[in-house]
C-alpha positions in Angstrom: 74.1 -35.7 49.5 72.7 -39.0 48.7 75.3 -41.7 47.7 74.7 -45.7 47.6 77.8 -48.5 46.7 77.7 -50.5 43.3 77.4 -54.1 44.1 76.7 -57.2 42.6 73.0 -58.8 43.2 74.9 -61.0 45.2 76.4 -58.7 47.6 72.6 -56.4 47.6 71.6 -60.3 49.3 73.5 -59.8 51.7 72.9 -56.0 53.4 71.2 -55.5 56.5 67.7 -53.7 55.3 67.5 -56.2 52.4 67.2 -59.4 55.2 65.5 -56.9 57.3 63.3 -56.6 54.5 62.7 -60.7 54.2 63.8 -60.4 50.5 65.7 -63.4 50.5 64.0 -67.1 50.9 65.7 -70.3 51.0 64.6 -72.9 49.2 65.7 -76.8 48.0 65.1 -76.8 44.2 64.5 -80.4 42.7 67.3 -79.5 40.1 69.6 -77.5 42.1 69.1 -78.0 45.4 69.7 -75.7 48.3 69.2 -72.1 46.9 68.4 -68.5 48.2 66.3 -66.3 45.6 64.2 -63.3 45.5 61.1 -63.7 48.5 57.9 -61.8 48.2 58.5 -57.7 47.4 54.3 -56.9 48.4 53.6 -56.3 51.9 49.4 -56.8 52.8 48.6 -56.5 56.2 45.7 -58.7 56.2 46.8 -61.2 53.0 50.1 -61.4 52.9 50.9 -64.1 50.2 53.6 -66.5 50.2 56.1 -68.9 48.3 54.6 -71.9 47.4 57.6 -73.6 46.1 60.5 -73.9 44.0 60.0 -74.1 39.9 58.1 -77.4 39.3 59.7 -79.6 37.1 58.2 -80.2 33.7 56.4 -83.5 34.6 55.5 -82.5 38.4 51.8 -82.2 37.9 49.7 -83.5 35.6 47.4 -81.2 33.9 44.6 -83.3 36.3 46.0 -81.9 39.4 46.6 -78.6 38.3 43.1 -78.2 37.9 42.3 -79.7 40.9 45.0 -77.3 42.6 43.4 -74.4 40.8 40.0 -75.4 41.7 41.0 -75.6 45.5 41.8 -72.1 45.5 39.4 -70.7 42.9 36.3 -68.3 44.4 32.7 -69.0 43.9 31.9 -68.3 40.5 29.3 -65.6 40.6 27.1 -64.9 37.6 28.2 -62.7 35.1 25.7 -60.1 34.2 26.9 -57.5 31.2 24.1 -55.3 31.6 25.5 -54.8 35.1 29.2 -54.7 34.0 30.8 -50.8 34.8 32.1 -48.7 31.7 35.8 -49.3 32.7 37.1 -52.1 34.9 37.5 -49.2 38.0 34.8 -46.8 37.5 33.6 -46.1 40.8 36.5 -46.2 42.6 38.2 -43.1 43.6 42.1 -43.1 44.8 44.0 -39.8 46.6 46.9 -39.5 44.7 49.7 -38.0 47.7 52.9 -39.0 45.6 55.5 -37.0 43.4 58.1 -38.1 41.1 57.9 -41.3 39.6 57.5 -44.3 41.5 54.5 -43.4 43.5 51.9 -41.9 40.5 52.8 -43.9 37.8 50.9 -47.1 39.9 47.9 -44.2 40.2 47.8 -43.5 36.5 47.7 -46.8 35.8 44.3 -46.9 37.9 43.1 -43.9 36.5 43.8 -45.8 32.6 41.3 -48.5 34.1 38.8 -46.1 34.8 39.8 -44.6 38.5 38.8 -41.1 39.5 42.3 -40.2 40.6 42.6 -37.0 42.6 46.0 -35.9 43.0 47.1 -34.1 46.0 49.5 -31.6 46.1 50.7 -28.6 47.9 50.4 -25.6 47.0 54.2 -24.7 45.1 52.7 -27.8 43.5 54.9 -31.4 43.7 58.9 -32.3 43.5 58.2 -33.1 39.8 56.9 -29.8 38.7 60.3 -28.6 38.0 60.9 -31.5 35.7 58.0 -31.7 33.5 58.9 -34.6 32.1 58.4 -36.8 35.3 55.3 -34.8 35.7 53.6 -35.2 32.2 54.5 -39.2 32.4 53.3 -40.1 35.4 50.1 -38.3 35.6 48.4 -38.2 33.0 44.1 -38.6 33.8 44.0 -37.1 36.9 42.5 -34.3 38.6 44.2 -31.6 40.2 43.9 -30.1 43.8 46.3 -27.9 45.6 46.4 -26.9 49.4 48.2 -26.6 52.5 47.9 -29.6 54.6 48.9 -28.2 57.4 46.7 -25.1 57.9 44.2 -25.3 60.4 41.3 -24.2 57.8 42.3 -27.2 55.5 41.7 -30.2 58.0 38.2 -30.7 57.2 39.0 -30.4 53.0 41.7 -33.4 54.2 39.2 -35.4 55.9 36.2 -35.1 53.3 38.4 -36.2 50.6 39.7 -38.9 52.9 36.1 -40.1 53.6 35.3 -40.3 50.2 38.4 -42.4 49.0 39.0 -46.1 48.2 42.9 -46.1 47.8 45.5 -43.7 49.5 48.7 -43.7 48.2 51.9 -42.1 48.7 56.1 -42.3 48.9 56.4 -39.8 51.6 59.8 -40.8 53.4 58.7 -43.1 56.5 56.9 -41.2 59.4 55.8 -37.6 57.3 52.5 -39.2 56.6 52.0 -40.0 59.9 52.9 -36.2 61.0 50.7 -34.6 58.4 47.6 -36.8 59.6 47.5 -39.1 56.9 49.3 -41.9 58.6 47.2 -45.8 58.0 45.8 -45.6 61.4 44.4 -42.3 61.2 42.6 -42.8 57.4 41.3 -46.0 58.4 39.3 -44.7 61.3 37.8 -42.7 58.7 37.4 -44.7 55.9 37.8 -48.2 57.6 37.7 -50.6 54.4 40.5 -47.9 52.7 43.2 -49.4 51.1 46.2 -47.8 51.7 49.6 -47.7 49.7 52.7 -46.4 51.0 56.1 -46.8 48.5 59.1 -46.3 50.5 62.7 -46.2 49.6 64.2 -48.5 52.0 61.3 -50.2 53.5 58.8 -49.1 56.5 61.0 -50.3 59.2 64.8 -51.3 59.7 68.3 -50.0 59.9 67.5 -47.7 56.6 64.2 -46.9 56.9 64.1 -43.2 57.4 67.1 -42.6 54.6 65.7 -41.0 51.3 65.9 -43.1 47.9 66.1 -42.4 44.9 66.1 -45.0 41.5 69.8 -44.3 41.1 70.9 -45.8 44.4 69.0 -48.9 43.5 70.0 -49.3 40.4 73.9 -49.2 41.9 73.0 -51.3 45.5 71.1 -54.2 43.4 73.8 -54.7 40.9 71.9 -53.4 38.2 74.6 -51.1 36.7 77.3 -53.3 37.2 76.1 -56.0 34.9 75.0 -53.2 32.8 78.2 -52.6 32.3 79.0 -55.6 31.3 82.4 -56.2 29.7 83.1 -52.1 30.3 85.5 -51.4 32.4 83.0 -49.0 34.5 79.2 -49.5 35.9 76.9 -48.5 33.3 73.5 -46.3 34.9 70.1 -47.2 33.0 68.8 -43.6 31.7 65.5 -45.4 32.2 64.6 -45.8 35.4 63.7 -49.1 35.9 63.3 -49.2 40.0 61.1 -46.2 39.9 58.8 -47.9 36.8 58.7 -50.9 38.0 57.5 -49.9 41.3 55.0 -48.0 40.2 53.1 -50.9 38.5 53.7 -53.2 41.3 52.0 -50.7 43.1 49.3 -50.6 40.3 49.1 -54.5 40.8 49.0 -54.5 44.4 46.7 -51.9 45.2 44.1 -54.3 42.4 44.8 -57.2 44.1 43.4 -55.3 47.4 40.5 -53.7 45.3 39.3 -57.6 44.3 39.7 -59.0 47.8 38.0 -55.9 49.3 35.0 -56.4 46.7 35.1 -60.2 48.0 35.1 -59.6 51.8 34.6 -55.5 52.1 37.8 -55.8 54.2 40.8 -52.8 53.9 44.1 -53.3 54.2 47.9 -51.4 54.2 50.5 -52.5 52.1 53.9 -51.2 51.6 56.0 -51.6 48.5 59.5 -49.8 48.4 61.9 -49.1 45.8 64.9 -51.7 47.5 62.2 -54.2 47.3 62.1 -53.1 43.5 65.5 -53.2 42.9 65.4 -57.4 44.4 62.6 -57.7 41.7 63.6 -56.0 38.9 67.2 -57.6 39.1 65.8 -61.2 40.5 67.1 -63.2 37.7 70.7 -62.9 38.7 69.4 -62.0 42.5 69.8 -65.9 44.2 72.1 -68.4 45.2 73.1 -71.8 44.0 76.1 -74.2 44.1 77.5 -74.8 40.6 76.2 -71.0 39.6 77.7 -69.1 37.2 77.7 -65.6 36.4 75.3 -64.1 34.2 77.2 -63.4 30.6 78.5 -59.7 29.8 78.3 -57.8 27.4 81.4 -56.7 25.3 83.5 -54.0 26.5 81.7 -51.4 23.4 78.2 -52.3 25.1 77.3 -53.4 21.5 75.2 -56.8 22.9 76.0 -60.7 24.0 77.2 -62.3 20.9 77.8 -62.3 17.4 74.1 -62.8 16.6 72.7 -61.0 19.8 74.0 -57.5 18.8 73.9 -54.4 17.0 76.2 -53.3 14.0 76.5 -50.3 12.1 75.2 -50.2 9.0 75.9 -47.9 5.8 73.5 -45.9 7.3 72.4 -45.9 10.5 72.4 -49.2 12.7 70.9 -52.5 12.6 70.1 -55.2 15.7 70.7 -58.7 15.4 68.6 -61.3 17.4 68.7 -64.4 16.4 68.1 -66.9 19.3 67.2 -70.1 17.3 68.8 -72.0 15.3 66.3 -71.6 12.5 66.9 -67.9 12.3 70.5 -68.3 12.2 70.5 -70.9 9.1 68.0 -68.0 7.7 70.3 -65.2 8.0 73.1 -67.2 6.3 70.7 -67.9 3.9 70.1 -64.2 3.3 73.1 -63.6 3.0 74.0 -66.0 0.9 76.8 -67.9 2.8 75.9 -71.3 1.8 79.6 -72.0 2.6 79.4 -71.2 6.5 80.3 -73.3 8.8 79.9 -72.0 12.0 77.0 -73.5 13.7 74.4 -71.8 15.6 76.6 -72.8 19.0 79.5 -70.8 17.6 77.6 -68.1 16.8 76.0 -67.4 20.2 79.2 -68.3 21.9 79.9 -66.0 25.0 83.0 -65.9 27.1 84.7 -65.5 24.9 83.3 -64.3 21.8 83.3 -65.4 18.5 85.2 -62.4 17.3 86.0 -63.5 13.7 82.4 -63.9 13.0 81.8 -60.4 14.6 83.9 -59.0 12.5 82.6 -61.0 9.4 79.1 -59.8 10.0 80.3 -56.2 10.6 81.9 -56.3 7.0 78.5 -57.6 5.7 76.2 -55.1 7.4 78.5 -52.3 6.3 77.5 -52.8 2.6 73.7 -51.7 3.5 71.8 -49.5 4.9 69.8 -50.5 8.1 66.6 -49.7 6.4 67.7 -51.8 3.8 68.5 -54.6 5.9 65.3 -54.3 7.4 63.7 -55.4 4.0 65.9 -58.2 3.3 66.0 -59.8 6.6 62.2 -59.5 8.4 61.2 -60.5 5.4 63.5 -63.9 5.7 62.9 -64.9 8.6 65.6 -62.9 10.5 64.2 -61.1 13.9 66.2 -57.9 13.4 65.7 -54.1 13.4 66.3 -51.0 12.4 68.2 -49.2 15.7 66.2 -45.8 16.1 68.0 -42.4 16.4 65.3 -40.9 18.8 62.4 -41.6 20.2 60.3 -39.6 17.5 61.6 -42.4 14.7 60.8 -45.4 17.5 57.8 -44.5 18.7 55.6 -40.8 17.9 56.5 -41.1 14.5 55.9 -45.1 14.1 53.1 -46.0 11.8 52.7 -48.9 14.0 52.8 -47.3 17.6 50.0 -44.8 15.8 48.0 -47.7 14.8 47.8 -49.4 17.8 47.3 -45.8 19.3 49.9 -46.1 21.5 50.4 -42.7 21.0 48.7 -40.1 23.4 47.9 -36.5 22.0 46.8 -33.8 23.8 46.0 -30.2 24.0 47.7 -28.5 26.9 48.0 -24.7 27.8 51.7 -24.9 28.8 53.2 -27.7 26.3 52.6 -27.3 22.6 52.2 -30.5 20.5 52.5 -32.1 23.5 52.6 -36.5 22.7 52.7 -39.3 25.0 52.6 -43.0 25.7 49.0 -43.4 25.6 46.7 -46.5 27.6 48.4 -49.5 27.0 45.7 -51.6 28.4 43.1 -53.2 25.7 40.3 -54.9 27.3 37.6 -56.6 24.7 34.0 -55.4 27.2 35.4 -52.3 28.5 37.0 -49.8 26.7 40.5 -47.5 27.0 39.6 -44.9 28.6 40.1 -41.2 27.4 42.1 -39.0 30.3 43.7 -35.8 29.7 47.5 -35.0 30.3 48.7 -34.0 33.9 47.1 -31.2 35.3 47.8 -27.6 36.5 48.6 -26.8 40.0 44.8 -26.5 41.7 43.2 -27.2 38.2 40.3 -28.7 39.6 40.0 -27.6 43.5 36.9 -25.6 42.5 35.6 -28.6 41.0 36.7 -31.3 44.0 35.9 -29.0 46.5 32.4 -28.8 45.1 31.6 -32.5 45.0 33.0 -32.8 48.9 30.1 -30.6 49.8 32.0 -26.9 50.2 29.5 -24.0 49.7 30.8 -21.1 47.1 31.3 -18.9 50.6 33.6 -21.4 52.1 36.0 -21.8 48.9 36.2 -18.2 48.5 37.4 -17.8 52.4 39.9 -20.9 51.9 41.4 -19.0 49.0 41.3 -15.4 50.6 43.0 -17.4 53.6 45.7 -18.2 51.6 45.3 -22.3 52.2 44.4 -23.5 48.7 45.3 -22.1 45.3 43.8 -20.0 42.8 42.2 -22.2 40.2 43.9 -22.8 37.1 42.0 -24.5 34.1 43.7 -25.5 30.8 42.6 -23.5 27.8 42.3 -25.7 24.5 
């Protein structure tokens, strides 16, 4: 059983792995003086970055020297030949996918998006995620498939072609497995010695915690995600999104391109380790530091409705509509819309927090009552007034929205075990090098006869594997 406290981002500070970790970092801010925030969550083992400094005042630097500071640490400029440019920003570059669930492939995906040949690894019963198709279908969609057993005898030199022929490695195998499997840093590297390699841990590589499984959950409670979440409830509230596990996964995207560009620069390798408590300091780091004279983060009220009268959702006469107003332009707009030219609350009253302005909350609820959200929609957008319409699913947000489909956000495919089967599709737009079009997650082994081919096995040598019973039976998707 796995079971983590809710605590405050103050208390997460504070536990022995997270300063084991070096999240936090001390600093003297020019406004606020002493203060601990949020340190580096990227581990490199040959560039490990650093903090520079605290927040620089508005006036600091003139835009003079922050060239010059930018031109002290910009590279060579080399020449930029578009006849030469690849198809996709990482064509070329192949990773070995190792992970399951969803903090270690979603960063893959995002690769394979940019053009990576992603080769996902699994064993034979196939990943963690394959009960949950859901975690499966999001987090891998453009890859290719192979399926084997590791740890047969016959399968060592399938393990060591595909290491050989790899760029990235990445995996969020709990600390040590990867190491007992032959897939450990030291043992790819020999093989491939300019490999980048990616592990995603729960609690970090080393320290008090560092063999304990995590899970996004136990972040989300330990960083004090779900107890601001809650807000003015009288319980924690737990994101249904999980927002250590995503997160991760595109700092993991980031990190392993920040290796790919100083690898291309020097031809040098490196390991770096990312891990969801790292995550959790990240995701939560705007409440995660220290400082004399700081107050708490507002709450939301105890219904979980938003942060004021102007910051929050109301039913409508049909469905619900959210408020946002966060100027005081838009808030003299929406009185204009609603024709209150006798209001006089001022835009301070209405974002008021702690406490809330209740009588306007209950003025505005009257108002939005009288309309539908829809309707609302049409009046206020149009006026000036950032609101919207609250969707009942995610079909009316986002599969079914004209504009998600126009921006083709939207990812259709064909797939042999999931009918109609739509997801988020590329999200990255770049103007020389196209999205690039991957099909959804695949079967269990879709591709070994495929993979296996390119690493040099002869037809003899697949059939014995598979009569051997150490990689499965091909499976292809029929369209």
């Amino acid at each position: 059983m796995l079971v983590a406290p809710v605590l405050t981002a103050q208390e997460y500070m504070d536990l022995p792995q997270v300063r084991h970790n070096d999240l936090v970092i001390e600093m003297n801010d020019p406004v606020l003086g002493e203060m601990e925030q949020v340190d580096l969550v990227l581990g490199f083992s040959e560039t490990p970055g650093k903090v520079k400094g605290p927040a620089p005042l508005p006036t600091q630097e003139t835009g003079e020297e922050q060239a010059i500071l930018f031109q002290n640490n910009a590279e060579p400029k080399r020449p930029n030949s578009q006849a030469n440019a690849p198809g996709h920003p990482l064509d070329g570059i192949r990773v070995l996918d190792f992970s399951s669930l969803i903090a270690g492939p979603m960063g893959p995906m995002i690769l394979s998006d940019l053009g990576a040949d992603v080769v996902k690894v699994e064993p034979i019963s196939g990943e963690l995620a394959r009960t949950l198709p859901f975690l499966l279908l999001a987090s891998n969609r453009g890859k290719r498939g192979i399926a084997f057993d590791m740890k047969a005898p016959q399968s060592k030199e399938v393990l060591t072609r595909l290491l050989t022929s790899c760029d990235v490695v990445v995996h969020n195998m709990r600390v040590g497995v990867a190491e007992r499997l032959g897939i450990g840093y030291e043992a790819v590297s020999k093989l491939r010695p300019d490999v980048i390699y990616v592990h995603s841990s729960g609690y970090g590589p080393t320290g008090p915690e560092s063999l304990k499984p995590g899970f996004d959950p136990l972040f989300q409670s330990m960083a004090g995600i779900t107890s601001r979440q809650g807000g003015g409830a009288i319980h924690p509230v737990f994101l249904r999104t999980p927002v250590c596990d995503d997160t991760n996964g595109m700092l993991l995207a980031v990190a392993a391109l920040m290796a790919i560009c100083h690898r291309g620069r020097t031809g040098q390798g490196q390991k770096i380790d990312l891990s969801l408590m790292n995550t959790g300091a990240f995701a939560n780091s705007g409440h995660f530091m220290r400082f004399h004279g700081m107050n708490d983060r507002p709450l939301a009220d105890e219904g979980l409705l938003g942060m004021s009268a102007v910051n929050r959702a109301y039913p409508a006469a049909e469905g619900w509509i959210l408020l946002a107003c966060h100027q005081t332009e838009e808030w003299d707009r929406l009185k204009t819309c609603l024709g209150w030219s006798g209001e006089e609350n001022q835009f301070d009253e209405a974002t008021a927090m702690n406490p809330w302005n209740e009588e306007l909350c209950r003025k505005l609820a009257q108002e939005f009552s009288q309309r539908p959200a829809a309707e609302w929609e049409d009046m206020l957008i149009p006026g000036g007034v950032p609101c919207v319409k609250v969707a009942e699913s995610i079909l009316e947000g986002f599969y079914d929205n004209s504009h998600a489909q126009e921006m083709n956000m939207v990812d259709i495919q064909n797939h042999s075990e999931y009918s109609n089967l739509r997801q988020v599709g590329v999200q990255v737009t770049l103007s020389l090098t196209g999205s690039v079009a991957k099909p959804a997650a695949p079967l269990i082994g879709q591709h070994n006869l495929e993979i296996l081919t390119e690493l040099g096995f002869s037809d003899q040598e697949i059939s014995d594997m598979q009569a051997a019973g150490c990689i499965s039976a091909p499976q292809q998707i029929q369209v």
